[in-house]
C-alpha positions as a Python dict, from the first residue, in 0.01 Angstrom:
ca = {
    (1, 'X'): (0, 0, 0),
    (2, 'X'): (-168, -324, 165),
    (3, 'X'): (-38, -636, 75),
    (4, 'X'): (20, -587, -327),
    (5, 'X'): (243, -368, -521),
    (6, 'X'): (9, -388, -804),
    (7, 'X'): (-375, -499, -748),
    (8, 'X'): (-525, -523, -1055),
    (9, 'X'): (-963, -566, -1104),
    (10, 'X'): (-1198, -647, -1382),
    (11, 'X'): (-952, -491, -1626),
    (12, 'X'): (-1133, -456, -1966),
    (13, 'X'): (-951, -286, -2339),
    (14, 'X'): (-1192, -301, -2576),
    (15, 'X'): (-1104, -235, -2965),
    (16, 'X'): (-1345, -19, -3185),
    (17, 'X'): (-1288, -127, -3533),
    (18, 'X'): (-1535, -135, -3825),
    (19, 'X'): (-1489, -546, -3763),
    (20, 'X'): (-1648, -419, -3416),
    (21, 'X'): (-1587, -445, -3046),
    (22, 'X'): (-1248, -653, -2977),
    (23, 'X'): (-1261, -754, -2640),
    (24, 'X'): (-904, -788, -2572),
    (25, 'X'): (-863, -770, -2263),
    (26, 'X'): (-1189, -882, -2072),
    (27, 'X'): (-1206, -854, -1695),
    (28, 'X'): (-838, -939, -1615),
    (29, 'X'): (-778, -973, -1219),
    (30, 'X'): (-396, -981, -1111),
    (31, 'X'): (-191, -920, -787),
    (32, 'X'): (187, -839, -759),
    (33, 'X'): (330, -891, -430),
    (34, 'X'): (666, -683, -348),
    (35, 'X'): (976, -818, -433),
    (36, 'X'): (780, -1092, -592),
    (37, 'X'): (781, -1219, -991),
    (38, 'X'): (415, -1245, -1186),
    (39, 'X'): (452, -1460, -1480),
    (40, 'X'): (180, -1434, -1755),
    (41, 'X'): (177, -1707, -1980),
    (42, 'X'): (-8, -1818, -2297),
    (43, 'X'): (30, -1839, -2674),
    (44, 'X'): (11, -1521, -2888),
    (45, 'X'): (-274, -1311, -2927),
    (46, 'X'): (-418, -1410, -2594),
    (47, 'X'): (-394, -1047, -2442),
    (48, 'X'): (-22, -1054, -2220),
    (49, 'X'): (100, -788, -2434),
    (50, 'X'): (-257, -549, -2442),
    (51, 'X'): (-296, -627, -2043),
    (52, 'X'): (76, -483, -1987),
    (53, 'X'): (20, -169, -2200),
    (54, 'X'): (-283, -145, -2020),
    (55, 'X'): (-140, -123, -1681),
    (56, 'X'): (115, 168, -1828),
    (57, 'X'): (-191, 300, -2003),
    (58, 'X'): (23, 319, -2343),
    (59, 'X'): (-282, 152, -2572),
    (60, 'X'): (-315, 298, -2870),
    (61, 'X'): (-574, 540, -2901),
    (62, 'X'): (-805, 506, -3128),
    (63, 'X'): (-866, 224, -3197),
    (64, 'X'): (-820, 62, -2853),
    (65, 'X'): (-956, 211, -2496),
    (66, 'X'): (-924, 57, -2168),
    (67, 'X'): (-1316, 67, -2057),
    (68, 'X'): (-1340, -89, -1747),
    (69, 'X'): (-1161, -173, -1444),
    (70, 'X'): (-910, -20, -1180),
    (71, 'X'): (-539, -76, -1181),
    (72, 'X'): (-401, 6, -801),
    (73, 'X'): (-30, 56, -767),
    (74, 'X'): (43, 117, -433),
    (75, 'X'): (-326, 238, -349),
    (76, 'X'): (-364, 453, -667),
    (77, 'X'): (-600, 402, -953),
    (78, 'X'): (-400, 453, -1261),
    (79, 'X'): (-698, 444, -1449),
    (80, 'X'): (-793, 793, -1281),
    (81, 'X'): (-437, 971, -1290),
    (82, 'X'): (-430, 1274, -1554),
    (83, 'X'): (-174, 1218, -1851),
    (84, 'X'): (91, 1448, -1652),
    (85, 'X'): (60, 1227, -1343),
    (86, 'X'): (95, 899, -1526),
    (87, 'X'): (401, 1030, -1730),
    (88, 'X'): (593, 1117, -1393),
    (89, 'X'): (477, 699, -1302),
    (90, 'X'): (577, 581, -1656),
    (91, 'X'): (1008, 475, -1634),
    (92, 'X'): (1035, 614, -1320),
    (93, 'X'): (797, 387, -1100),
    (94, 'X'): (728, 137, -1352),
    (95, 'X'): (907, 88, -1634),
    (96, 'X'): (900, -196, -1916),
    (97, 'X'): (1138, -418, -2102),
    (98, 'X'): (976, -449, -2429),
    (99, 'X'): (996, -705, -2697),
    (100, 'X'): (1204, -605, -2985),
    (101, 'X'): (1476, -418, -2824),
    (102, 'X'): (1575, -331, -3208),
    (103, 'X'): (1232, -163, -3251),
    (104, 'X'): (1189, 6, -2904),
    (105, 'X'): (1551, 203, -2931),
    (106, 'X'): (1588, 487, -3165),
    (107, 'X'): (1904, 403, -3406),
    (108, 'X'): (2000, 751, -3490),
    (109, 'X'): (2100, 772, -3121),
    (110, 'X'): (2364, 648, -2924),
    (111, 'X'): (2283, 416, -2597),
    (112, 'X'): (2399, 626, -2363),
    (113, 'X'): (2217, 920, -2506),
    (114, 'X'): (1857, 707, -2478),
    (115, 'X'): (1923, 592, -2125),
    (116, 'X'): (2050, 935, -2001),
    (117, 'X'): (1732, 1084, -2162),
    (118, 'X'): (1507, 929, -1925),
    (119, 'X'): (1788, 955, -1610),
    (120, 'X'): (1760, 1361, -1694),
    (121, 'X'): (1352, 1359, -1753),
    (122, 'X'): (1317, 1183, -1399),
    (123, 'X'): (1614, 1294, -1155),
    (124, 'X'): (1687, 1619, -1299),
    (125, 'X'): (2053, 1536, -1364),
    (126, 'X'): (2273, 1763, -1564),
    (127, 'X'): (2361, 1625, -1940),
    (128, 'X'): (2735, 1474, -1798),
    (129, 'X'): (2568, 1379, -1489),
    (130, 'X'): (2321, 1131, -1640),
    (131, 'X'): (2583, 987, -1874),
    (132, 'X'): (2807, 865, -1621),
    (133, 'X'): (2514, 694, -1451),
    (134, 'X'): (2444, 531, -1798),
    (135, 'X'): (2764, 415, -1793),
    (136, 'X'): (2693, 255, -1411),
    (137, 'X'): (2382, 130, -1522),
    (138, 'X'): (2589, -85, -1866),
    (139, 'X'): (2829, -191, -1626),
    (140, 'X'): (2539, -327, -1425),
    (141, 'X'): (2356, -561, -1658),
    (142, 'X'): (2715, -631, -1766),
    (143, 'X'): (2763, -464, -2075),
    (144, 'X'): (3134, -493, -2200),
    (145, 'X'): (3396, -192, -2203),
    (146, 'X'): (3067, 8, -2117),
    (147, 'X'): (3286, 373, -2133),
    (148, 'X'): (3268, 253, -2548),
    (149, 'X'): (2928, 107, -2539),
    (150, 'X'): (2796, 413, -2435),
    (151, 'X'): (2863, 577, -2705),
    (152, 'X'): (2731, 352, -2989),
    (153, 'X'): (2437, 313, -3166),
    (154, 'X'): (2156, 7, -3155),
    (155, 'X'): (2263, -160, -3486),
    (156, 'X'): (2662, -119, -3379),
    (157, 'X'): (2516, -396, -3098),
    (158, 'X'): (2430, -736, -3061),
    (159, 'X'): (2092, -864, -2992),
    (160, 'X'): (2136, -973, -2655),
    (161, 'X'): (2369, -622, -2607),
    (162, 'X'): (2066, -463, -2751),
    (163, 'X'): (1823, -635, -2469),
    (164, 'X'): (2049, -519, -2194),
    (165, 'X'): (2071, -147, -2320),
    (166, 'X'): (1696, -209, -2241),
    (167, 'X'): (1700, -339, -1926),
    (168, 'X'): (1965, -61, -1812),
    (169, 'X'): (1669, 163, -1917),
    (170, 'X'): (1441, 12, -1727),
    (171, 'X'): (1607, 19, -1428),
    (172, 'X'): (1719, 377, -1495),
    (173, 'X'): (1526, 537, -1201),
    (174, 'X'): (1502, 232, -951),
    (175, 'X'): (1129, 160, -1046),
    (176, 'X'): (921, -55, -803),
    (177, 'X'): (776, -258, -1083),
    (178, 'X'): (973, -371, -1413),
    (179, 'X'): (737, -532, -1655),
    (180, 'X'): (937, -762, -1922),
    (181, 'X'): (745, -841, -2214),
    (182, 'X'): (926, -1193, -2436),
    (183, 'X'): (1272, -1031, -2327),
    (184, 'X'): (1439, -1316, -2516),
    (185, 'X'): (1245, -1320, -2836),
    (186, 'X'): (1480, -1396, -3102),
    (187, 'X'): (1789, -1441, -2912),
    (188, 'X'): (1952, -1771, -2882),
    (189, 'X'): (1942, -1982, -2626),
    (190, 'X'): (2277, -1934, -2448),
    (191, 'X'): (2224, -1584, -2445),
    (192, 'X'): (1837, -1605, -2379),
    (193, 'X'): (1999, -1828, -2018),
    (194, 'X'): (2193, -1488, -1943),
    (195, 'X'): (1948, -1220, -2032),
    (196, 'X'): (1715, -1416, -1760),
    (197, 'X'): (1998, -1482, -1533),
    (198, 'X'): (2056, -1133, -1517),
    (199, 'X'): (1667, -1052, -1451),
    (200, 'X'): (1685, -1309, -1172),
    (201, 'X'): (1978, -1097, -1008),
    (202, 'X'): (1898, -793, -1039),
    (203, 'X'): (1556, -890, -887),
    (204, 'X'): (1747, -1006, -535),
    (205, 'X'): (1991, -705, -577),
    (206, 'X'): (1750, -442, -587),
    (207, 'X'): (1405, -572, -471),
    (208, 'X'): (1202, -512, -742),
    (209, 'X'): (831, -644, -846),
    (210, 'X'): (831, -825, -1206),
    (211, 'X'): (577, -920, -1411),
    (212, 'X'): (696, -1165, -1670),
    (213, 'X'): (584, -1202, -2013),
    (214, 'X'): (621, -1513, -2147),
    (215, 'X'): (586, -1811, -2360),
    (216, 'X'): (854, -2069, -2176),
    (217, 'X'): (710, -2221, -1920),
    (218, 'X'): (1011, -2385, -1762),
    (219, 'X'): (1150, -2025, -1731),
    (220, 'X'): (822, -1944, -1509),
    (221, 'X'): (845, -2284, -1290),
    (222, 'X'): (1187, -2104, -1188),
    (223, 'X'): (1153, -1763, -1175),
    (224, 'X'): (777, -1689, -1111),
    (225, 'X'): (639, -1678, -749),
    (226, 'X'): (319, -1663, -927),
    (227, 'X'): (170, -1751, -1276),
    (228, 'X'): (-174, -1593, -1457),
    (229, 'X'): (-199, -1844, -1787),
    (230, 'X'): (-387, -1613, -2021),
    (231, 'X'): (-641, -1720, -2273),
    (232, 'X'): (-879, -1476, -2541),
    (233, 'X'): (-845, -1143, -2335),
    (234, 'X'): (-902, -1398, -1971),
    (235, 'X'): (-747, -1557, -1684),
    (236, 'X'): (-778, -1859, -1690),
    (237, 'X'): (-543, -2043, -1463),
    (238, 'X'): (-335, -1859, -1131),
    (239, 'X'): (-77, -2052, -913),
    (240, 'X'): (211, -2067, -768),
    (241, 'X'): (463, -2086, -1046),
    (242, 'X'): (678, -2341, -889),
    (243, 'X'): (361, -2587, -953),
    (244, 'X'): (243, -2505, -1287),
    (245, 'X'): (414, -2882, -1403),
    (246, 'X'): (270, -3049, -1100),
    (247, 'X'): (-55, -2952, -1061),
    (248, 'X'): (-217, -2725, -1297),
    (249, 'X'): (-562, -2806, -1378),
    (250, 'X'): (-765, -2579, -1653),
    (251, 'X'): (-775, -2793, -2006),
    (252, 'X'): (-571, -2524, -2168),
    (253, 'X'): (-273, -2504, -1930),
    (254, 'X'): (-260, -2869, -1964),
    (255, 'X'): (-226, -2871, -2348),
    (256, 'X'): (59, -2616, -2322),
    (257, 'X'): (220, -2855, -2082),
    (258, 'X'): (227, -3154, -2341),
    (259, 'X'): (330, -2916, -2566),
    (260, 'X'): (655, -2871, -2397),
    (261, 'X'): (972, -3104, -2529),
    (262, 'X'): (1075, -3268, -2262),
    (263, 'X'): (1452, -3397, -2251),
    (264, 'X'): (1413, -3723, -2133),
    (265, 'X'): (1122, -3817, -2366),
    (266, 'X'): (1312, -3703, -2689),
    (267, 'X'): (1171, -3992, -2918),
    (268, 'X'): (801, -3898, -2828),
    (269, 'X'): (583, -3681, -3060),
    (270, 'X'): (456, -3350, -2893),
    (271, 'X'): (73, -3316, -2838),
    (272, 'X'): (-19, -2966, -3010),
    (273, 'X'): (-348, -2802, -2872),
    (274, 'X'): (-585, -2862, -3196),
    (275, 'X'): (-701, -2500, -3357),
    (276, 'X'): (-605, -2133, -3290),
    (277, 'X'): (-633, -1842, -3029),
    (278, 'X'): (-987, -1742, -3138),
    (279, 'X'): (-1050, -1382, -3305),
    (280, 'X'): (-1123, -1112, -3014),
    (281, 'X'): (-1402, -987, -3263),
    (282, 'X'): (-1583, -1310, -3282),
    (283, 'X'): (-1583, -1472, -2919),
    (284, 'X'): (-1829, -1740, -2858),
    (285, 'X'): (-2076, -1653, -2511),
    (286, 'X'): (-1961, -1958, -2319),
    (287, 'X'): (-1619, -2064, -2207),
    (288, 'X'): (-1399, -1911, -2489),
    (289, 'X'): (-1165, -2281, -2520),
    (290, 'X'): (-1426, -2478, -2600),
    (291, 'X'): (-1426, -2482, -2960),
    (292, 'X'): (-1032, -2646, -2865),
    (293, 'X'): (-1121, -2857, -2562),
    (294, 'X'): (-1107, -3224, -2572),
    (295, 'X'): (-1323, -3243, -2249),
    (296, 'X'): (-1629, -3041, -2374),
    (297, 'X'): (-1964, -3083, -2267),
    (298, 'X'): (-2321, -2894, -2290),
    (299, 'X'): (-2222, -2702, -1974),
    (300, 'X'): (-1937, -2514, -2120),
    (301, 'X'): (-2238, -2344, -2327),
    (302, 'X'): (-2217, -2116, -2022),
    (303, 'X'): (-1894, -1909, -1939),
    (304, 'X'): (-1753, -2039, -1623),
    (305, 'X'): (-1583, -1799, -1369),
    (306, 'X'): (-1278, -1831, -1209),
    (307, 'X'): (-1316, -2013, -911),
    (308, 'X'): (-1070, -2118, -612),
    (309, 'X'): (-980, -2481, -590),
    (310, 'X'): (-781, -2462, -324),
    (311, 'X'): (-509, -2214, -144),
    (312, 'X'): (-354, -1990, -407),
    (313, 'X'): (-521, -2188, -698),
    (314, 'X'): (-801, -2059, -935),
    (315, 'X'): (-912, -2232, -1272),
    (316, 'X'): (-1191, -2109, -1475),
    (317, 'X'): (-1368, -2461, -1554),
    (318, 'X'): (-1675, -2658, -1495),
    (319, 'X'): (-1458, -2922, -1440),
}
């Protein structure tokens, strides 16, 4: 397996549209160590969700198509596995935590029934088998009176309920790899704090790789080991993700950093980062945050790799 769990290259999804080619994911590197936590960061639109489905090759098809690229989990290409040998991967290897837990479940059945589903497709377990490890599983991420749980149906749950049914799915058949895309979306913040507390434990209790999908960037200073900040289909930034408020570098990571309330400086207006996440049909040829950067100059005509600045630290800027 070497030294990553996941060793991802040059990753490219293109979208074929009658707008034309999308590039929305355009030459994506990434690494997951074992046991470790990936956080991918960046503001909607800039490719975290399209470079996930890419890795469990669940793009939709047509329009989109992963063209380019290899995606190695432990030494094998995904991008080369037939559609039988990625569906044995798919929840059983790596699984995924997506965003809208009331979207992702089907709500004409019960809990148990949708976790037990993929316990019986992976370990062969008989029917009455599979539910009373769907009952383990609730009890796990701590659902309540899980024996009762079981048996209900999404919209008979809460939203943060709803997000652990999820993760009890995703863990289902001990995967390697657990990719959690916005896990908190809509959920308020108390319960946002547990959902992530419970990610954080499960992570030590079971020794799992993580890639975290995210907008919070205090949530990646503590969890992350390791942080990709994302920008029009790119890289941009990748660093340790205890030192993404201490030392990040690239122009665009720094505007989402003054963009972040801070608690002791209440009283002080927040910096936004001027303009939007630019159209993936209608990407400029030279470094794609220019058209938003403050420190622009002729050179950024040109699209600037992503260079090492020092150990563990890459920024892709002239600068």
């Amino acid at each position: 397996m070497g030294e990553f769990i996941l060793d991802i290259h040059g990753l490219k999804t293109y979208f074929y549209t009658e707008e034309g080619v999308g590039l929305a994911v355009d030459g994506v590197d990434l690494q997951v160590r074992p046991g470790d936590t990936l956080g991918l960061a960046g503001e909607s639109g800039c490719g975290k969700t399209m470079t996930a489905l890419s890795i469990l090759r669940l793009v939709p098809s047509p329009p989109g198509r992963v063209v380019g690229g290899e995606i190695l989990f432990e030494g094998r290409d995904l991008l080369k596995l037939n559609d039988e040998e990625m569906r044995r991967i798919r929840g059983k290897e790596i699984s995924m935590v997506f965003q809208e837990p009331m979207v992702a479940l089907n709500p004409v059945l019960s809990v148990g029934e949708q976790i037990s589903e993929t316990i019986r497709l992976h370990q062969g377990m008989s029917k009455q088998e599979a539910m009373v490890r769907a009952i383990e599983l609730l009890d796990l991420v701590r659902v309540p009176e899980a024996r009762v749980r079981v048996r209900e149906y999404p919209h008979q749950l809460s939203g943060g309920m709803r997000q652990r049914v999820m993760i009890a799915m995703a863990l289902s058949c001990h995967p390697k790899l657990v990719i959690a895309d916005e896990p908190t979306t809509a959920l308020d913040v108390t319960t946002q704090a547990q959902i992530l507390d419970l990610i954080n434990r499960l992570k030590k209790e079971t020794g799992i790789s993580i890639i975290l999908i995210t907008h919070n960037l205090g949530v990646i200073a503590e969890m992350a080991q390791s942080v990709a900040i994302m920008y029009a289909g790119r890289v941009v930034e990748w660093m340790d993700g205890g030192e993404i408020f201490t030392r990040a570098r690239h122009p665009y990571t720094l505007g989402l950093l003054t963009s972040f309330p801070k608690v002791e400086e209440e009283e002080e207006r927040l910096e936004a980062i001027q303009g939007i996440v630019p159209n993936i049909y209608e990407l400029s040829q030279g470094c794609k945050f220019s058209d938003r950067c403050k420190y622009v100059s002729g050179r950024c005509g040109e699209e600037p790799p992503l260079k090492k600045v020092e150990k563990g630290h890459k920024v892709r800027c002239w600068l």
